[in-house]
N, C-alpha and C positions, 0 to 999 in steps of 0.2 A: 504494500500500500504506500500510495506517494506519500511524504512527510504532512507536507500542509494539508492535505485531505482531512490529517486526525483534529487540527484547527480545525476546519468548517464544520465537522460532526461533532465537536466539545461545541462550539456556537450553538448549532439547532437543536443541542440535545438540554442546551442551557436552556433554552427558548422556550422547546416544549414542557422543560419542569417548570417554570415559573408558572405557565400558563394551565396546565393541565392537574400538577398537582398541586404546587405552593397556594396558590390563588385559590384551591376548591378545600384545601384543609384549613385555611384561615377561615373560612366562615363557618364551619362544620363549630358544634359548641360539645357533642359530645364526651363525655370523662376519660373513654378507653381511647381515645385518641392519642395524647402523648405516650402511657404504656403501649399502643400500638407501634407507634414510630420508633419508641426506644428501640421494642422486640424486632423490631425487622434490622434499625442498625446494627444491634447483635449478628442478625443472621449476617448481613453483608461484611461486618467486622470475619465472622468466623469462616464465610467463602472466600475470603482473600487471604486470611491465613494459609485456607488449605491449599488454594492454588497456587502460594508462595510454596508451599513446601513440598509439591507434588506436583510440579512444573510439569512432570515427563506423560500424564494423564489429562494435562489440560493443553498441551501447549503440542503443536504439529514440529515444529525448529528442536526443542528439548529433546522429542522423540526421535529426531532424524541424527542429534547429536550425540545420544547416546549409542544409537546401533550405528554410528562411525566410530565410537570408541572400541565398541566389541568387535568390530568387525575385523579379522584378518588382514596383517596388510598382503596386497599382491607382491609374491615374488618376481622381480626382474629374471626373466627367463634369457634373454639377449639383448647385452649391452650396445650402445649404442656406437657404431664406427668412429662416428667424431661426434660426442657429447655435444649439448650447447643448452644451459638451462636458461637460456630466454625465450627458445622457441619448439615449436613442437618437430615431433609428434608428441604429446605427453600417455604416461602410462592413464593415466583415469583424470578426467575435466574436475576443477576445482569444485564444490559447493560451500554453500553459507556454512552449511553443518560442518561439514568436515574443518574448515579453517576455524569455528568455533571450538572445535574437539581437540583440533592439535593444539590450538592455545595451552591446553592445561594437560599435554601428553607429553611434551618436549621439556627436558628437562636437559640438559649437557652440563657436563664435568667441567667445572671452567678450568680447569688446571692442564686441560686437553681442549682448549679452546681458544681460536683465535679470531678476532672480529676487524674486516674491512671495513674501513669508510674511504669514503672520496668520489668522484666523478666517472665518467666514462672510460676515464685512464685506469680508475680501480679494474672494470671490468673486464681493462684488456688482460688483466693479470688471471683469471681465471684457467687457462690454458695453461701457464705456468707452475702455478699450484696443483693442476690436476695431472703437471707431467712430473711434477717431485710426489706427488700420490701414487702413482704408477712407480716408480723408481722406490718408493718404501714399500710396496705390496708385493713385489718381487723380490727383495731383499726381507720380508718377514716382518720389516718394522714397521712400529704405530705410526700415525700419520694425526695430527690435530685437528678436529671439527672447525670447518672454515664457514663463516658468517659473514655478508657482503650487504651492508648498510650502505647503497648507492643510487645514486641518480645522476644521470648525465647532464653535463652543464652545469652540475652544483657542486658545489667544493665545499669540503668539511668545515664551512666558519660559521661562528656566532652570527652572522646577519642571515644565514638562509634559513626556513620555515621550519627544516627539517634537522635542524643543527638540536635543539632541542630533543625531540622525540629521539633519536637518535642516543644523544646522550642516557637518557634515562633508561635507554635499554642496556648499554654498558653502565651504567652502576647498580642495572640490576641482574645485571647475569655475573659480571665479573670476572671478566677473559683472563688467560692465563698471559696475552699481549693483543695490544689493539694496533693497527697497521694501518698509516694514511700512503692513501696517492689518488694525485689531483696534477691537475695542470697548473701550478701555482702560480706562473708568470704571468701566466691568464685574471690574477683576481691581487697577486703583491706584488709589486713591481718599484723598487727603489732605483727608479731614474728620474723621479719628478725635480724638476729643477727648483720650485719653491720649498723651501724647509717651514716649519714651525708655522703650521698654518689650523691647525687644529686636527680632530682625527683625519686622518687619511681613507680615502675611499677606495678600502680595500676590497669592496663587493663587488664594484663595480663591473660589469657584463663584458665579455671581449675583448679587445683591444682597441674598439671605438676613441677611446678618452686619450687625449692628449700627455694625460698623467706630468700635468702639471702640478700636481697638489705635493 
């Protein structure tokens, strides 16, 4: 369901209670009136209890996301010639449930863990980690769970959107070493010919700017 749709239907449904019930119980003078209104909030107190605590009976997503947790995962039966996880074919299409389910199924060692950031440059590094992966699987030895917090065109700093969320997932996993690579000439560049001009505009997009600052 679109988002603002829930807007319009909390509107009309606000509309219809003033009019249909508020307005027909204010005049009612009857005495079980208020013990009736308590007894019913009772009831709707004690259905929302239950369907807080019983999500996987009320709720269609809860049910989908538990039988993605029980479920097997598929065996990789044939590796792929030249790997590329950006693009397909993929072994099975993502759902809401399942990226729900892995949330709270994934758990890594951080001390066996290392986390990329950076840009498009990060991702050309993939290839290279997956040929020292090869070279320890053949040689018998461990290899580190590798994590790639990237987005092309954005560089691991404080001014991009993503520089936050990012962070907060390294101090909450807690890699065993975090790895930048970015295009940095692309966003710091100390050849501006004015000094002491206040912060510098290290965001700054491209190579566009004269980088006079």
């Amino acid at each position: 369901m679109i988002p603002y749709m829930m807007l319009v239907y909390s509107f009309l449904l606000s509309v219809l209670t003033l009019h249909v019930v508020e307005n027909q119980l204010r005049r009612r003078k009857s005495k079980w009136l208020v013990p009736a209104l308590a007894v019913g909030m009772f009831i709707v107190v004690g259905v929302g209890i239950g369907t807080f605590n019983y999500l996987i009976i009320f709720s269609l997503l809860e049910s989908q996301i538990t039988d993605a947790k029980n479920k097997p995962s598929t065996p990789i039966t044939k590796l792929l010639e030249q790997p590329n996880m950006s693009r397909s074919p993929r072994l099975a299409e993502p759902t809401v449930a399942k990226l729900l389910a892995a949330e709270e199924d994934w758990n890594p060692d951080p001390d066996n863990l290392i986390m990329v950031l950076g840009d498009s440059h990060a991702e050309m590094l993939r290839s290279r980690f997956k040929f020292l992966y090869d070279q320890a699987m053949q040689k018998g030895e461990e290899f580190p769970m590798m994590v790639f917090l990237t987005c092309g065109r954005r560089s691991p700093l404080q001014c991009m959107d993503e520089h936050a969320l990012y962070m907060n997932a390294v101090y909450k996993m807690k890699p065993k070493d975090v790895f930048y690579s970015t295009d940095w000439p692309q966003c710091i560049r100390p050849t501006g010919e004015i000094v002491n001009v206040g912060e510098p505009q290290y965001c700054a997009a491209g190579y566009a700017d004269d980088c006079s600052y």
